[in-house]
MINUTI-583161 format. One record per residue: residue in three letters; x, z, y of N, C-alpha, C in turn. Coordinates in pm, 1 decimal. Layout:
N
(pator "ALA",(X,Z,Y),(X,Z,Y),(X,Z,Y))
...
This chain:
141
(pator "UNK",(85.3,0.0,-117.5),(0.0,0.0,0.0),(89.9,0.0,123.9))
(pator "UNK",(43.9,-72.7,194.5),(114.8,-83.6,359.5),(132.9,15.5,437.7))
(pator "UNK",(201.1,60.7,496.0),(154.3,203.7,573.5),(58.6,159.4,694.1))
(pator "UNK",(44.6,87.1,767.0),(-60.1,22.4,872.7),(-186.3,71.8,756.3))
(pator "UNK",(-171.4,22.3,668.7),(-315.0,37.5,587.5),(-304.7,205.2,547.1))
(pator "UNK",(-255.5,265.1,522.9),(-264.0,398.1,476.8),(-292.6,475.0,637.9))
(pator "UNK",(-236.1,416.6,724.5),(-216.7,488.1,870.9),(-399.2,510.3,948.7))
(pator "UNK",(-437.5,347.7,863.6),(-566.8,336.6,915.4),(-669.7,440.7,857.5))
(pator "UNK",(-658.0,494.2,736.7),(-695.7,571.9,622.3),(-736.3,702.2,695.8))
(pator "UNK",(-640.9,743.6,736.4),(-569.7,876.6,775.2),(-670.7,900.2,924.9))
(pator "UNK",(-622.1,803.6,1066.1),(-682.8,787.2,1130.5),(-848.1,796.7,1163.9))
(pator "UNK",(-918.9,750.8,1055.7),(-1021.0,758.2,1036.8),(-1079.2,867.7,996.7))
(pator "UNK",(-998.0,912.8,871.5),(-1052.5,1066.3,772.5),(-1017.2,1178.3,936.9))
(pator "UNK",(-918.6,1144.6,1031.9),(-922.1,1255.9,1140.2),(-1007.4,1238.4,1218.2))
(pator "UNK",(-1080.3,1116.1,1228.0),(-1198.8,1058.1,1334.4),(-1322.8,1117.8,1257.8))
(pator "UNK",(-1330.2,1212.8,1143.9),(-1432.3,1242.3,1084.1),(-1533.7,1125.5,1013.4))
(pator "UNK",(-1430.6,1020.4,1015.5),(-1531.4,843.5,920.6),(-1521.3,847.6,817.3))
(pator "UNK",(-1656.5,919.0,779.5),(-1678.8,914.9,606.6),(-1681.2,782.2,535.5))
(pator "UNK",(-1700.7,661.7,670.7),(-1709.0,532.9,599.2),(-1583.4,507.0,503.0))
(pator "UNK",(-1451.0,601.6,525.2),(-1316.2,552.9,551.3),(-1338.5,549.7,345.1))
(pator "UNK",(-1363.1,704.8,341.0),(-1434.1,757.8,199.6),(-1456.4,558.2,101.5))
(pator "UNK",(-1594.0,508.7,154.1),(-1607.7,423.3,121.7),(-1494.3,280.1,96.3))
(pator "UNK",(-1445.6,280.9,166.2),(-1345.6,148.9,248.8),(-1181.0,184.2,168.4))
(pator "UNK",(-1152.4,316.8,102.1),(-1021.7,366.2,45.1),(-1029.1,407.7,-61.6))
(pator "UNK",(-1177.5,451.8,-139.7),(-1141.0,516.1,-295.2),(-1262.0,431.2,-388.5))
(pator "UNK",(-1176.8,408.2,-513.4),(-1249.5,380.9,-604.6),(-1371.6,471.5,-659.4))
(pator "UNK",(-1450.5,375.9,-681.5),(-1581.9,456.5,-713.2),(-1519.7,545.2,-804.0))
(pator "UNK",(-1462.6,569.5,-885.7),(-1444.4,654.6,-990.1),(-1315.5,719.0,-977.3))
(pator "UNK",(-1299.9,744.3,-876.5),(-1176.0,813.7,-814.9),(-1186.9,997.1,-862.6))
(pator "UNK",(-1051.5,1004.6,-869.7),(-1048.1,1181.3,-922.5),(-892.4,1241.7,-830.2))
(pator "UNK",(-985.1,1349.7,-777.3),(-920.8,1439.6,-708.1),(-836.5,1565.3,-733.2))
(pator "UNK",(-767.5,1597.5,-742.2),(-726.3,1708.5,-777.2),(-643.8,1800.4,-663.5))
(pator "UNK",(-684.1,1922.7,-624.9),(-693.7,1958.0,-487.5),(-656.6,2145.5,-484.2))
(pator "UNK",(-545.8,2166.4,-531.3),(-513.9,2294.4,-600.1),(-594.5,2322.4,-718.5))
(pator "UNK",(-694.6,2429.1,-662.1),(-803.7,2467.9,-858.7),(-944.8,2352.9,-808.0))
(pator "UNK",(-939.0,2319.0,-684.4),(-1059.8,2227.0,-681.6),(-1006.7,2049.4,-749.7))
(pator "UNK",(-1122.8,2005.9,-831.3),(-1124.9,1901.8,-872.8),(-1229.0,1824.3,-808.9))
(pator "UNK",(-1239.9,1711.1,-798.8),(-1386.3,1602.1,-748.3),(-1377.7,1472.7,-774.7))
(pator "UNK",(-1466.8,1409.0,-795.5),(-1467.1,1301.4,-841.4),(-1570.9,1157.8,-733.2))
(pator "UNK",(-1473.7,1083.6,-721.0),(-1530.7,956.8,-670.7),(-1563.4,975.4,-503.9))
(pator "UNK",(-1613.5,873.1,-476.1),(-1654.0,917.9,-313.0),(-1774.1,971.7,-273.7))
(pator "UNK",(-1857.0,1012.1,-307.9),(-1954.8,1134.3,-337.7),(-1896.9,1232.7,-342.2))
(pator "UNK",(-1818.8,1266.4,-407.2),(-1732.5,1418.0,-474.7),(-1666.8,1413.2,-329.4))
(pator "UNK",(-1584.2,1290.4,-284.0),(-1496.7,1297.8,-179.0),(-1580.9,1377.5,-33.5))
(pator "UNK",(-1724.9,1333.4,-0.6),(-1819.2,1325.4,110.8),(-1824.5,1456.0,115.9))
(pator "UNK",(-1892.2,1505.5,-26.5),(-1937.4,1661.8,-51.0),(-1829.7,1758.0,26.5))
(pator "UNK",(-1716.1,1749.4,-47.7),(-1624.1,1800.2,-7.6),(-1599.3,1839.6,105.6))
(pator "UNK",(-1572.0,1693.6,168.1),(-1539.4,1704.4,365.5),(-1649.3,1720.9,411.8))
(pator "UNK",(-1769.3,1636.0,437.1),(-1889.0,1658.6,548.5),(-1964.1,1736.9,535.8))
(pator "UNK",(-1937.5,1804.0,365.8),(-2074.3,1916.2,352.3),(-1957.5,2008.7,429.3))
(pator "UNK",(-1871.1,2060.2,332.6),(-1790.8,2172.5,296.3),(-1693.8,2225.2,432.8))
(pator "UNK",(-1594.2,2123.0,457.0),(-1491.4,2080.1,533.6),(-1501.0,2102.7,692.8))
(pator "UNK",(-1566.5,1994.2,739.9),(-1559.6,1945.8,841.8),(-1676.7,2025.4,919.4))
(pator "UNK",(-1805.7,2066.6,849.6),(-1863.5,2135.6,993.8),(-1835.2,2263.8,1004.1))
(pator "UNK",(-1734.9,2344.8,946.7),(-1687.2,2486.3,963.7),(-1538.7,2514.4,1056.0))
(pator "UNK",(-1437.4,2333.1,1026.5),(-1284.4,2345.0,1095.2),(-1285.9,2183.7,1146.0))
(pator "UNK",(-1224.4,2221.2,1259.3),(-1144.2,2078.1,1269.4),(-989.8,2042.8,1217.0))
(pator "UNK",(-1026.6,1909.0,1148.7),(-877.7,1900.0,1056.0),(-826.6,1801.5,1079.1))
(pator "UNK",(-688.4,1826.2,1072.7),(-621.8,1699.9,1137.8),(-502.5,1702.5,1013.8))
(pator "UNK",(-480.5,1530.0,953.5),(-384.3,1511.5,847.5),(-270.5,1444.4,942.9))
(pator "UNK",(-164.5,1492.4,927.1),(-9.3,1479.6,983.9),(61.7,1387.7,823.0))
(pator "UNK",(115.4,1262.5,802.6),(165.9,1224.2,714.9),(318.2,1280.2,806.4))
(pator "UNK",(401.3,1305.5,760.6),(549.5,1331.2,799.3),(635.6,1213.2,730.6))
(pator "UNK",(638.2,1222.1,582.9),(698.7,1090.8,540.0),(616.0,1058.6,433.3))
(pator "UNK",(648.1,854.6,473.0),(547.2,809.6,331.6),(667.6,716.0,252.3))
(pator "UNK",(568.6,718.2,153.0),(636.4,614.9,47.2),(559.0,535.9,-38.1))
(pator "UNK",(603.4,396.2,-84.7),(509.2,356.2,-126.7),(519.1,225.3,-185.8))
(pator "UNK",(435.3,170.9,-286.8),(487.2,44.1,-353.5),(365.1,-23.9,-391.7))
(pator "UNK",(310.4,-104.6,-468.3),(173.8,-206.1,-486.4),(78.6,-56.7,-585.2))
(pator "UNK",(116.5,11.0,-637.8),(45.1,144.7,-689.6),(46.3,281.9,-681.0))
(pator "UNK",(148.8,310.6,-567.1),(157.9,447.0,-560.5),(153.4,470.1,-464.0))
(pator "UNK",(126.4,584.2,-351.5),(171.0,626.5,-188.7),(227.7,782.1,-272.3))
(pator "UNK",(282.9,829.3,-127.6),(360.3,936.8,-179.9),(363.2,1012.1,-28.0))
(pator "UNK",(338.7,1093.7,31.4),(336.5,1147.4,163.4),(405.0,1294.4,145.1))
(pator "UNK",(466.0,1325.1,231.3),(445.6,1464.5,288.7),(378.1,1503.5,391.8))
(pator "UNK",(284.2,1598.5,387.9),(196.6,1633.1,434.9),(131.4,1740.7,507.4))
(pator "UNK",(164.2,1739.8,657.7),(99.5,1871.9,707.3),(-70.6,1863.9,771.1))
(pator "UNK",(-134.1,1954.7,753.4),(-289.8,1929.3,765.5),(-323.1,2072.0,803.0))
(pator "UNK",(-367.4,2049.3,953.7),(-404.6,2167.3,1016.1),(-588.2,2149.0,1032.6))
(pator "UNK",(-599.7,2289.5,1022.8),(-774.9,2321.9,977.9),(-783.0,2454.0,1134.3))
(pator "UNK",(-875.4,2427.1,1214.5),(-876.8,2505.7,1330.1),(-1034.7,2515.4,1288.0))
(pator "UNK",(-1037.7,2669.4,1307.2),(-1234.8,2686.1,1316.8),(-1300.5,2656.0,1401.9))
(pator "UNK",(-1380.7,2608.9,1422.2),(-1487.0,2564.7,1528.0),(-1603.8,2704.5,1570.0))
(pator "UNK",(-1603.8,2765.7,1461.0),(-1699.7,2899.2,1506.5),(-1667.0,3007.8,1391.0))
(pator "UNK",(-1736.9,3136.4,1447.5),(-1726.3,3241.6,1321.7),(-1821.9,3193.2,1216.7))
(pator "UNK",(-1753.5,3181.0,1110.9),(-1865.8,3170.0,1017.1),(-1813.3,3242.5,797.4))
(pator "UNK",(-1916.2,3306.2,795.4),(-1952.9,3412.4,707.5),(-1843.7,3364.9,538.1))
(pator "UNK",(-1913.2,3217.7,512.8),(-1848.2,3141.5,418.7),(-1815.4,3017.6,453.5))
(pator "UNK",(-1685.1,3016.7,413.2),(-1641.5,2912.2,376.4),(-1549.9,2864.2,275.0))
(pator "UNK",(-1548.8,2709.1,255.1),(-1385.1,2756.3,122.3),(-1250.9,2840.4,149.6))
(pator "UNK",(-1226.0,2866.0,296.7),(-1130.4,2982.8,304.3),(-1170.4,3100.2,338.8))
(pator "UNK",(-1314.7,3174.7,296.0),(-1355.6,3275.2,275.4),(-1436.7,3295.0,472.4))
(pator "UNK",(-1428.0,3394.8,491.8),(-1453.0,3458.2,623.1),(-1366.4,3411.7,728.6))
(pator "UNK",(-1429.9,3314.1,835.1),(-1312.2,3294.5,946.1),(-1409.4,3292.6,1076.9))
(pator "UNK",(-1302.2,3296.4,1159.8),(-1338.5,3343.8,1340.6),(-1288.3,3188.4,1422.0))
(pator "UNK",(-1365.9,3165.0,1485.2),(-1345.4,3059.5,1590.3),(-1238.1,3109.9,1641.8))
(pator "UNK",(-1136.0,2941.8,1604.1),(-1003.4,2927.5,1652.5),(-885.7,2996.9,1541.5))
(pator "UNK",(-934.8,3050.4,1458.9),(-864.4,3042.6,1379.8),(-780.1,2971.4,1266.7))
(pator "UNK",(-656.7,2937.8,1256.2),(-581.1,2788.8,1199.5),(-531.2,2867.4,1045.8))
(pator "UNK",(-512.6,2740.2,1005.2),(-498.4,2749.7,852.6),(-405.3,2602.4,841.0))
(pator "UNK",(-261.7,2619.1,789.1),(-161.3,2507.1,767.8),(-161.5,2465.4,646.4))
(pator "UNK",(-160.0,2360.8,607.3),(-121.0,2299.7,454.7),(10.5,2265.1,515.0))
(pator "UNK",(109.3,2278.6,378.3),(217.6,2191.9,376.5),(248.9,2128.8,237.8))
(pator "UNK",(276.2,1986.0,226.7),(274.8,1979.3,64.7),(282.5,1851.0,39.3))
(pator "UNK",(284.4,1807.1,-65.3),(289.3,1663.5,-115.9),(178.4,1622.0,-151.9))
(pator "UNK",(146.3,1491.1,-160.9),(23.4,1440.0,-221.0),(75.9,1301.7,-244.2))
(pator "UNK",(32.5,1252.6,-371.3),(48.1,1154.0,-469.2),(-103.6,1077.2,-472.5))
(pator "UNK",(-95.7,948.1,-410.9),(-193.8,820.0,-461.4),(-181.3,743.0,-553.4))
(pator "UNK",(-306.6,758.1,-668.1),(-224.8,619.9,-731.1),(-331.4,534.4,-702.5))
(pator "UNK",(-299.8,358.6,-661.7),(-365.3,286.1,-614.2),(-411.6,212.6,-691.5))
(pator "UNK",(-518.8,153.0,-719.0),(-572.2,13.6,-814.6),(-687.1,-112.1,-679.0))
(pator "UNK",(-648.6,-172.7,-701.2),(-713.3,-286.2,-612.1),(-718.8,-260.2,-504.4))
(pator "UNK",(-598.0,-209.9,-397.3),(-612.2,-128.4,-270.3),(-620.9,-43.3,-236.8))
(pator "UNK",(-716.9,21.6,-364.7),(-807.9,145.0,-305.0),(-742.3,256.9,-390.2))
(pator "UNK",(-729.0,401.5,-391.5),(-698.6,530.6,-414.2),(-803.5,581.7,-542.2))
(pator "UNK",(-707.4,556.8,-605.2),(-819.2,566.5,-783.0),(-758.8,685.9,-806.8))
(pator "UNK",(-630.1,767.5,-818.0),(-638.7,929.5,-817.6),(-575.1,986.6,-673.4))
(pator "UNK",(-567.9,1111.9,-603.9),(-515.1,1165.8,-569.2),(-508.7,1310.3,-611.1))
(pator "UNK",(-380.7,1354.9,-583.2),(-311.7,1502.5,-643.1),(-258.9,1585.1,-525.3))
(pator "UNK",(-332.8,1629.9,-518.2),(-255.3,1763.1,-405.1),(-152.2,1877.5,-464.0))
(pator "UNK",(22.6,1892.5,-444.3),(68.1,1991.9,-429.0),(125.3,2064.7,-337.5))
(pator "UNK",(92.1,2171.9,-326.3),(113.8,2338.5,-225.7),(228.3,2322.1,-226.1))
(pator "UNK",(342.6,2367.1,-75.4),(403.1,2399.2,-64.3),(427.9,2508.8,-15.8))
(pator "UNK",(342.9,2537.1,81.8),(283.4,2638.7,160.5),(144.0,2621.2,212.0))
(pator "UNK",(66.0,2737.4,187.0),(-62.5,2721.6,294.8),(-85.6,2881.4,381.7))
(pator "UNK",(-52.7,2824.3,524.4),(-69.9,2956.4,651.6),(-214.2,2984.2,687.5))
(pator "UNK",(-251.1,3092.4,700.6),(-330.6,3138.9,782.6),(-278.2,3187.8,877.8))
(pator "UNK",(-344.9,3164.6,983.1),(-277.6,3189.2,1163.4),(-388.4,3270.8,1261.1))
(pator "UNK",(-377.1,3391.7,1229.0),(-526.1,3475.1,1288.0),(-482.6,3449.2,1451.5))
(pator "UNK",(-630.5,3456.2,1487.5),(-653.4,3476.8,1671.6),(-543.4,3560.9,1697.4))
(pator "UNK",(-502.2,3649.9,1654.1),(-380.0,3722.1,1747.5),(-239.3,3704.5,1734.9))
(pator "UNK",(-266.2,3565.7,1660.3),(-106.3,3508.8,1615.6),(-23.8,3552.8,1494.4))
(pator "UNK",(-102.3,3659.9,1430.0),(-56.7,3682.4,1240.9),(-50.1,3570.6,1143.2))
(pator "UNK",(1.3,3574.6,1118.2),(72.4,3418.9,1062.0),(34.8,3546.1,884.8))
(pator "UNK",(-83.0,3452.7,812.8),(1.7,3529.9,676.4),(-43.9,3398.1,543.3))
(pator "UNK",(31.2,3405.4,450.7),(128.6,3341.8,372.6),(-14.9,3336.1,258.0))
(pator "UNK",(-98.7,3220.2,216.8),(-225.5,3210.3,126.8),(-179.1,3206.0,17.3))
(pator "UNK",(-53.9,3101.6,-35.9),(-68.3,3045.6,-195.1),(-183.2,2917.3,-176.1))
(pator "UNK",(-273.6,2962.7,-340.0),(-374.0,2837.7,-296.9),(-506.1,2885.5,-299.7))
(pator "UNK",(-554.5,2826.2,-170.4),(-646.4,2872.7,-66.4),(-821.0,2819.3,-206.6))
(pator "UNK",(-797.0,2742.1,-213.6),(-926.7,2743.4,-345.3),(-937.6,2660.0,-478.5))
């Protein structure tokens, strides 16, 4: 995959375009996402627009890519800022403005363009409380 084409990917999933969902993964796409698994772009939607996106704003940082006619390969920082207090979420109890860092690798494997698996691994994941406590998750779900 091109990086212009992966760049566009990225761009979009931060523009909150679930179309992107449509336009980058094989229908039968499988996720693997620390202990969370999902499948296809349904599994993908659930995830972000139910789960995701109306509790944090998230922004994916590729740092370095790599890549050939079937694989991408990124390093990856992905910051999650809360938008409000709210009771549940997949990182449990959080307060507006509160940040949460991924750092980590993630592996595409590609078939006809499109992203038929991806694999998320942890390198680190921060929680960053309102008063600037920085503390150290493991994996967040």
């Amino acid at each position: 995959m091109e990086r212009a084409r992966f760049d566009d990917y990225i761009a979009r999933f931060n523009a909150r375009d679930a179309t992107a969902f449509d336009d980058y993964l094989c229908a039968d796409m499988e996720m693997l996402n620390g202990a969370l698994r999902f499948t296809g772009v349904e599994g993908m939607k659930h995830h972000y627009v139910d789960l995701i996106w109306p509790h944090f704003r998230e922004e994916l940082n590729a740092e370095r890519f790599v890549s050939n006619d079937t694989h991408v390969a990124v390093r990856m920082r992905t910051e999650f800022k809360a938008l409000h207090d709210a009771a549940d979420t997949l990182f449990g109890p959080v307060v507006k403005g509160e940040r949460f860092t991924y750092r980590g690798l993630i592996m595409y494997d590609v078939r006809d363009g499109k992203f038929s698996t991806i694999t998320v691994a942890y390198n680190s994941f921060t929680n960053t409380k309102p008063d600037g406590q920085v503390v150290e998750m493991g994996l967040p779900h």
